[in-house]
C-alpha positions as CSV (number, residue, x, y, z in Angstrom):
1,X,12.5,-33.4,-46.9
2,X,8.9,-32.8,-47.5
3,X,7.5,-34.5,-44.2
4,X,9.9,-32.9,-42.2
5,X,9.1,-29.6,-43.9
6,X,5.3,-31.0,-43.2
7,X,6.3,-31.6,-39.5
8,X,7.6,-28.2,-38.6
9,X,4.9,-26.2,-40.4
10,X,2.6,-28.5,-38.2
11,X,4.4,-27.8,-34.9
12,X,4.5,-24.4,-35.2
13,X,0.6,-24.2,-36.1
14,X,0.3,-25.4,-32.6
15,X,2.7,-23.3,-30.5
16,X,0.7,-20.5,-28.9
17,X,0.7,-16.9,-30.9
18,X,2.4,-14.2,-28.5
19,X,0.7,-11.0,-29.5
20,X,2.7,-7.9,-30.0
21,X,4.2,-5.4,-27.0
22,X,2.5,-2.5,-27.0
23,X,3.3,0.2,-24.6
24,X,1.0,2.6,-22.0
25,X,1.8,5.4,-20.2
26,X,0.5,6.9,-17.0
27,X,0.2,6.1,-13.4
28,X,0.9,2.9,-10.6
29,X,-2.1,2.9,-8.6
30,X,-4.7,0.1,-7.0
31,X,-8.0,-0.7,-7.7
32,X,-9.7,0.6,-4.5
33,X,-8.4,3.9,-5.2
34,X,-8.4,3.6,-8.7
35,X,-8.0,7.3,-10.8
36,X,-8.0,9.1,-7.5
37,X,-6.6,8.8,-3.7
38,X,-8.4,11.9,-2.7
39,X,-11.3,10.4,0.0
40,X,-8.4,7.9,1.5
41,X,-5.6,10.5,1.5
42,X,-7.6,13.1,3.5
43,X,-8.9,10.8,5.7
44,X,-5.7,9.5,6.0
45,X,-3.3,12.1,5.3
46,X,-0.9,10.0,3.6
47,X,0.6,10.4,0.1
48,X,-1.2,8.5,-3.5
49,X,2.0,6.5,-3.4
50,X,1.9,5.6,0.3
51,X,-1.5,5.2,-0.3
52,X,-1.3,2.2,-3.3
53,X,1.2,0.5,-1.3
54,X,-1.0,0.1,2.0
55,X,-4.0,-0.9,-0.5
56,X,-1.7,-3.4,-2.4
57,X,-0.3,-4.5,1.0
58,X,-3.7,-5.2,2.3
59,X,-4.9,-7.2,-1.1
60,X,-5.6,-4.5,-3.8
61,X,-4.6,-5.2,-7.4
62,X,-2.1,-2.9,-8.9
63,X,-3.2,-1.0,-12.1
64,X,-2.4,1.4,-14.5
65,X,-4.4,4.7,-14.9
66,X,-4.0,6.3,-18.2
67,X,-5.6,9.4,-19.3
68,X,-7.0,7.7,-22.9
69,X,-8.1,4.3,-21.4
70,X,-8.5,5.0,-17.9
71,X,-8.0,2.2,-15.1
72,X,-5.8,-0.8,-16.5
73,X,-5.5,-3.7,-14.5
74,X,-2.3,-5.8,-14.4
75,X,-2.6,-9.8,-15.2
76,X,0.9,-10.6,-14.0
77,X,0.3,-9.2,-10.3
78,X,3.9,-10.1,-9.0
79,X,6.2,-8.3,-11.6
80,X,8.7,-7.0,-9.9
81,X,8.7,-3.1,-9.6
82,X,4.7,-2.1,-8.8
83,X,5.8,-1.2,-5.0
84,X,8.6,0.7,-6.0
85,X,6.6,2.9,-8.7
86,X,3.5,2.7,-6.8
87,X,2.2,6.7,-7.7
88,X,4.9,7.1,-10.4
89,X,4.2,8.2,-13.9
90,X,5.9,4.9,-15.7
91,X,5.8,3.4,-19.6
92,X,4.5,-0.1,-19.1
93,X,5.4,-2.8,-21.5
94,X,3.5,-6.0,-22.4
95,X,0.4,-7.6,-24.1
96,X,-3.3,-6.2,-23.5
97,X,-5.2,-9.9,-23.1
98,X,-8.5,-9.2,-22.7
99,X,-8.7,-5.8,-20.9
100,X,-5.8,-6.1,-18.6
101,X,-1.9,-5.9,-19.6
102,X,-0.1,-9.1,-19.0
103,X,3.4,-6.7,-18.0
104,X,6.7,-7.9,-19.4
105,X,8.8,-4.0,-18.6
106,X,8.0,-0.6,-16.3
107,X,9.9,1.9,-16.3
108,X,10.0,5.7,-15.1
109,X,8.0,7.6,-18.1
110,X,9.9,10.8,-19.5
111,X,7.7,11.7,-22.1
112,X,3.8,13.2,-21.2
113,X,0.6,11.1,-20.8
């Protein structure tokens, strides 16, 4: 009873620690554009959310801009739902590894920044 005891104390030493969801709130945008769409919307005359979808289109990682920590990029670059809340306020879901949020949820944001 011991060694298995022994055993499963030793496997789970090795299993990888998730860290804990945490949640952010604020804006779908790229990383050309960043905080602000202002120079490529007037030269364009398009709208911040048509704007982060051409720039993600054309190879621009999506990120989060939040008023506290500013520009927050995304790990997982292919969770579903960046295009359609590109230039939404949105709560994002996941881990922060590093400085970027490895996403696991988005969803429309209903509370203030």
């Amino acid at each position: 009873m011991t060694r298995i005891f022994a055993v499963i104390l030793a496997i789970g030493a090795m299993s990888p620690v998730r860290g804990a969801d945490q949640t952010w709130t604020g804006t779908i945008s790229d990383e050309v554009c960043g905080a602000s769409h202002r120079n490529m919307a007037s030269a364009t005359g398009i709208s911040d959310r048509e704007c982060t979808i051409q720039c993600a289109r054309s190879g621009a990682k999506y990120v989060l801009v939040n008023e506290k920590e500013g520009v927050i990029p995304f790990l997982n670059q292919n969770f579903p739902g960046f295009e359609e809340h590109a230039g939404h306020k949105v709560k994002v879901t996941g881990e922060l590894e590093g400085n970027a949020i490895l996403v696991s949820k988005i969803e429309m944001a209903t509370e203030p920044e």
